[in-house]
C-alpha positions in Angstrom: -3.4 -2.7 -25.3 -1.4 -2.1 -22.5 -1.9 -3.7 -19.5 -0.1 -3.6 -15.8 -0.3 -5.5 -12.6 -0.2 -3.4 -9.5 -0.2 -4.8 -6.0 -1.6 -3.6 -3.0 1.0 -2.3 0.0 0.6 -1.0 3.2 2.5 1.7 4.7 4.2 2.8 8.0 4.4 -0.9 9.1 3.7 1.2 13.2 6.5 2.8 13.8 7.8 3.9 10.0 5.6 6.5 9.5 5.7 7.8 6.1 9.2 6.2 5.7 7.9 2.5 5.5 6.1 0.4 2.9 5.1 -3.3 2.5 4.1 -4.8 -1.4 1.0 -7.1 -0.4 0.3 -10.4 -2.9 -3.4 -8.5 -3.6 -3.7 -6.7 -7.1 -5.3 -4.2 -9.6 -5.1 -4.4 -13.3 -5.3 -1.7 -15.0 -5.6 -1.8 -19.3 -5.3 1.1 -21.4 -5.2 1.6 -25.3 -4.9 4.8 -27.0 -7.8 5.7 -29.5 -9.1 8.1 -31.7 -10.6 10.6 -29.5 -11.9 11.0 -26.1 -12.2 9.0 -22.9 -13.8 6.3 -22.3 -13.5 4.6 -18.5 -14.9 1.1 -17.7 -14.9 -0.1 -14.1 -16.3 -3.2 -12.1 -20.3 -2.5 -11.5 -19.1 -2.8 -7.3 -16.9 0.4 -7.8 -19.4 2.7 -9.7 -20.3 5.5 -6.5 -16.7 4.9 -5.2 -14.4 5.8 -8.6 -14.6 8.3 -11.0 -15.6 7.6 -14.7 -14.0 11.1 -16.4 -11.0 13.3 -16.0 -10.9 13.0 -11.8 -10.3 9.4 -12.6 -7.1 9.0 -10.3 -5.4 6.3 -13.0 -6.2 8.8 -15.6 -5.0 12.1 -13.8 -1.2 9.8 -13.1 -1.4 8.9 -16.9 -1.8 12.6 -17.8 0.8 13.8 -15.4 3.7 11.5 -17.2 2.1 12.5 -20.7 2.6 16.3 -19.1 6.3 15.5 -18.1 7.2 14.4 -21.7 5.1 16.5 -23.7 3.1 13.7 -25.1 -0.6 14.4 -26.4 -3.0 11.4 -27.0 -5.6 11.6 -29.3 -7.9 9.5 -27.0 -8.0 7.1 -24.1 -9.2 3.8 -23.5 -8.9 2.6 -19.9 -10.5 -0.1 -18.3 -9.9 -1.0 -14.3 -10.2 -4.2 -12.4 -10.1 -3.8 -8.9 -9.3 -6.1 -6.2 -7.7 -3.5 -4.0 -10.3 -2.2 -0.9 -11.2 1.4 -1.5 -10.4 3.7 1.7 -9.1 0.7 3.9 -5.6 1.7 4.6 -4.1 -0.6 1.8 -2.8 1.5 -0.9 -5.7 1.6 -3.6 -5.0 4.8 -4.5 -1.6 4.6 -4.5 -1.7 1.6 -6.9 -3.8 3.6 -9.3 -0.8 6.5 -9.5 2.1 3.8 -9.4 -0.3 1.6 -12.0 -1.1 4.7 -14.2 2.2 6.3 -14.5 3.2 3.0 -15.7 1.0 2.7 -18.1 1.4 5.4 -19.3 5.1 5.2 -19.9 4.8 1.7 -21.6 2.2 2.9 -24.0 4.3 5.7 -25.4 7.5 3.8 -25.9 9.1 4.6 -22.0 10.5 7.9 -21.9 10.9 8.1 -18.2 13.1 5.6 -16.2 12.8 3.8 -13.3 14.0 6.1 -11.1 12.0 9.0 -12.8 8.8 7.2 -12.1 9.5 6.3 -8.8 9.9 10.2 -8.2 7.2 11.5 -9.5 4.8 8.8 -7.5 6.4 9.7 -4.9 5.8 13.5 -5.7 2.1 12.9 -6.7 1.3 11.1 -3.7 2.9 13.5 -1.1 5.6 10.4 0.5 6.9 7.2 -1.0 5.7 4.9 1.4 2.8 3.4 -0.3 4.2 4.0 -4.1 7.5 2.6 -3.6 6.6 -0.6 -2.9 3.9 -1.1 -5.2 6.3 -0.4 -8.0 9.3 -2.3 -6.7 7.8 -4.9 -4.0 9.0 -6.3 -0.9 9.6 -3.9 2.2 11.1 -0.6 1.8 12.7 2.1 3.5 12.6 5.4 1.4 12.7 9.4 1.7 12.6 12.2 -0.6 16.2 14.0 -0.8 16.3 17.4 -3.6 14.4 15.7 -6.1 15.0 12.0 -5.7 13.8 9.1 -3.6 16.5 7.3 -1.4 15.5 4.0 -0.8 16.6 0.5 0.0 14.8 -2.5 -0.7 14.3 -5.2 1.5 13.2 -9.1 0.8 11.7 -10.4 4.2 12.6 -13.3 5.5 10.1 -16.3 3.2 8.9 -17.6 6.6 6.6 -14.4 6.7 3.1 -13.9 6.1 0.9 -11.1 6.6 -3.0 -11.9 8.3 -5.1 -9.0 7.0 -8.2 -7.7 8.5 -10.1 -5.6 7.1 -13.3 -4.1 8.2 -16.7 -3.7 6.5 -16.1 1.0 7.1 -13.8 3.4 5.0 -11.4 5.8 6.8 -10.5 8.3 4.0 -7.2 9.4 4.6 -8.1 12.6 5.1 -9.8 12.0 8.5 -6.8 10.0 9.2 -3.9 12.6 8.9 -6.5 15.2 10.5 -6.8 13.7 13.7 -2.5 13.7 14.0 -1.2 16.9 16.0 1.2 18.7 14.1 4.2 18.8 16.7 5.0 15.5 19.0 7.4 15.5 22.3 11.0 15.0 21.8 10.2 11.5 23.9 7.6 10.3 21.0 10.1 11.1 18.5 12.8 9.2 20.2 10.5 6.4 20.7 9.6 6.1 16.4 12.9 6.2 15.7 14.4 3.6 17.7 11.3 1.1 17.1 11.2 1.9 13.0 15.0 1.2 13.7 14.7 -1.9 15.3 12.1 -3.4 13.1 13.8 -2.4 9.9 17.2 -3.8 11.3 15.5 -6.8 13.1 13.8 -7.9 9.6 16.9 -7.9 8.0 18.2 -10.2 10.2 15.9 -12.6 11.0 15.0 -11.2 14.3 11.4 -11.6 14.7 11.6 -11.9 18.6 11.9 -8.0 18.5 9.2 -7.3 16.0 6.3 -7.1 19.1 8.4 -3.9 20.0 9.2 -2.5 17.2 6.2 -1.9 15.2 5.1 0.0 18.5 4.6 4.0 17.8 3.5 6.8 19.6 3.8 9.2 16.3 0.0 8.0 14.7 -1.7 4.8 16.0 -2.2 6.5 19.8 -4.1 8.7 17.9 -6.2 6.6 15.3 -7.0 4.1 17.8 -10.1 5.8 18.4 -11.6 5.4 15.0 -10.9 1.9 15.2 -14.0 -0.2 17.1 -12.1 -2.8 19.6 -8.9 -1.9 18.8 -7.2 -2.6 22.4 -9.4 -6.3 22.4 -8.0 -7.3 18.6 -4.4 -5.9 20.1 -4.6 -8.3 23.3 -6.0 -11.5 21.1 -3.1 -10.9 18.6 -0.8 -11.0 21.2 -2.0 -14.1 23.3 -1.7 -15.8 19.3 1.6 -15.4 19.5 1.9 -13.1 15.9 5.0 -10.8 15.8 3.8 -7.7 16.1 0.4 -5.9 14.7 0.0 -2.4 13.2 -2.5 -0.2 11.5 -2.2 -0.1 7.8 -1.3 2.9 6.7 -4.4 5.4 7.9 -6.8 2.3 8.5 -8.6 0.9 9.4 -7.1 -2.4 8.4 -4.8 -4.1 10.6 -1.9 -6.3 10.0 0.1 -9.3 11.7 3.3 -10.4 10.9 3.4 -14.3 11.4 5.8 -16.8 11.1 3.9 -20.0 11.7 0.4 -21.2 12.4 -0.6 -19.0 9.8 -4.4 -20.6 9.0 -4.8 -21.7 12.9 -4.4 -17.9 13.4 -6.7 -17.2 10.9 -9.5 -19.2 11.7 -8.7 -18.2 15.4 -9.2 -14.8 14.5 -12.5 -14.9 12.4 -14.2 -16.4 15.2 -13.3 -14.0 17.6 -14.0 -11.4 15.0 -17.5 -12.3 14.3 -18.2 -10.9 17.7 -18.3 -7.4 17.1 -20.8 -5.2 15.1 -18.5 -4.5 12.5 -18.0 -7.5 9.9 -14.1 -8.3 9.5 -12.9 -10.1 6.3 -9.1 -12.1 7.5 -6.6 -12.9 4.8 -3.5 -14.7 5.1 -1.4 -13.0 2.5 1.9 -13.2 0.7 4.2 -10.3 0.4 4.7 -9.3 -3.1 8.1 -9.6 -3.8 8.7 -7.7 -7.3 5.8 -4.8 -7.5 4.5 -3.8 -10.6 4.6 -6.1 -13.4 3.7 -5.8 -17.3 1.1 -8.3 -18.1 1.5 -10.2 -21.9 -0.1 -12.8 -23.1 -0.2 -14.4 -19.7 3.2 -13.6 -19.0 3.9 -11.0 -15.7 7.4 -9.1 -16.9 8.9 -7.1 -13.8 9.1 -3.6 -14.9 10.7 -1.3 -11.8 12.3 -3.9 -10.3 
């Protein structure tokens, strides 16, 4: 049996829309055996209503798509899924279950495909590499799609960093998400995300956390989403007064991120209790990045495969 460790990741980090991706220290596992015929698909008793059990199985339909690319038939599949991941919160579940599955499935039939090949057709399958990239490679990265390949750098944040994650007890799909966006922007927003997703990728790189307030500022999507986010301006103000470096919408939502660089569990605490407040119950999480994305799980034993 086959089985791979996939973390969760958030994309856009504000300003680096659809460029820019975070690995989070929060994982799925997904196992997988070939059998003799058929498919069978177990998942955690909380998921069934949420994840498909057949063919529209989204780790399945990734597996098939690299079986596809190489010509590969199995005679059956065994796959079982355990989820940490939120569904529909803006923190890469379903982006874990195409990095996870083309994995998989390239470790279970001898690995045709490369790195590269597999960061690709992620990247293809899931419309941008923001979320993918980073869950197969970890750390912070900065990534487009050039004539069939993904550009990217990789970046290892500074270790001082932590994430606080709050997530909220609604789903946003996506799809609601990206609907609400208007599909042209003024040349001022445009000048605006490129400077800040500038400044916060350079700023990272050099330790410059004093700029990070600014530069995860966008007018390209949150301006937007803020809407379908209950108290968004108040959770803004009381990140601020905290002191964090900078919050920002995780990927479509509707959980939000701080980068922190001390006082990570008085900001925690802090921030439950204001929280509690609101109709809406808020889970916070102080969280690790992941630093080396998808691994191969053996006999206890995490071996980095896209790193």
């Amino acid at each position: 049996m086959i089985r791979v460790k996939v973390p969760a990741t958030s994309a856009n980090m504000g300003a680096g829309f659809d460029c820019l991706g975070i690995a989070l220290d929060l994982y799925n596992i997904i196992e997988t055996e070939e059998i003799e015929s058929g498919l069978k698909i177990t998942i955690p008793e909380s998921d069934k209503g949420y994840i498909e059990t057949d063919e529209r199985n989204l780790v399945f339909i990734s597996m098939k798509r690299l079986f596809d690319e190489v010509g590969y038939r199995p005679k059956g599949l065994h796959i079982n899924l355990i989820n940490n991941i939120p569904i529909t919160r803006g923190l890469g579940s379903s982006a874990a279950c195409i990095a996870g599955g083309l994995v998989a499935a390239n470790e279970l039939i001898g690995c045709p495909l490369n790195k590269n090949d597999i960061i690709y057709l992620a990247a293809k399958m899931d419309g941008h590499p923001d979320n993918v990239l980073p869950a197969l490679i970890g750390g912070m990265t900065v990534a487009c799609i050039v004539e069939g390949e993904v550009k990217y750098v990789r970046i290892d944040l500074p270790d001082c960093i932590k994430l606080l994650v709050m997530v909220p007890d609604f789903q946003l799909p996506t799809s609601k998400a990206r609907a609400i966006l208007p599909q042209n922007v003024p040349m001022q927003d445009a000048v605006f995300n490129i400077s800040r997703a500038a400044l916060l990728t350079a700023s990272l790189i050099t330790g410059r956390l004093d700029n990070l307030p600014a530069a995860v500022d966008d007018r390209l999507h949150q301006p937007y989403r803020k809407g379908l986010i209950p108290h968004w301006d108040e959770i803004m103000s009381k990140m601020a007064e905290l002191g964090t470096k900078g919050t920002f919408l995780s990927g479509a939502g509707p959980t939000l991120i701080a980068i922190m660089d001390k006082d990570y569990d008085k900001i925690r605490t802090e921030m439950d209790k204001f929280l509690a407040a609101f109709e809406q119950h808020w889970d916070v999480y102080v969280m690790d990045i992941c630093r080396y994305g998808v691994e191969l799980l053996a006999q206890g034993k995490g071996e980095i495969v896209c790193r």
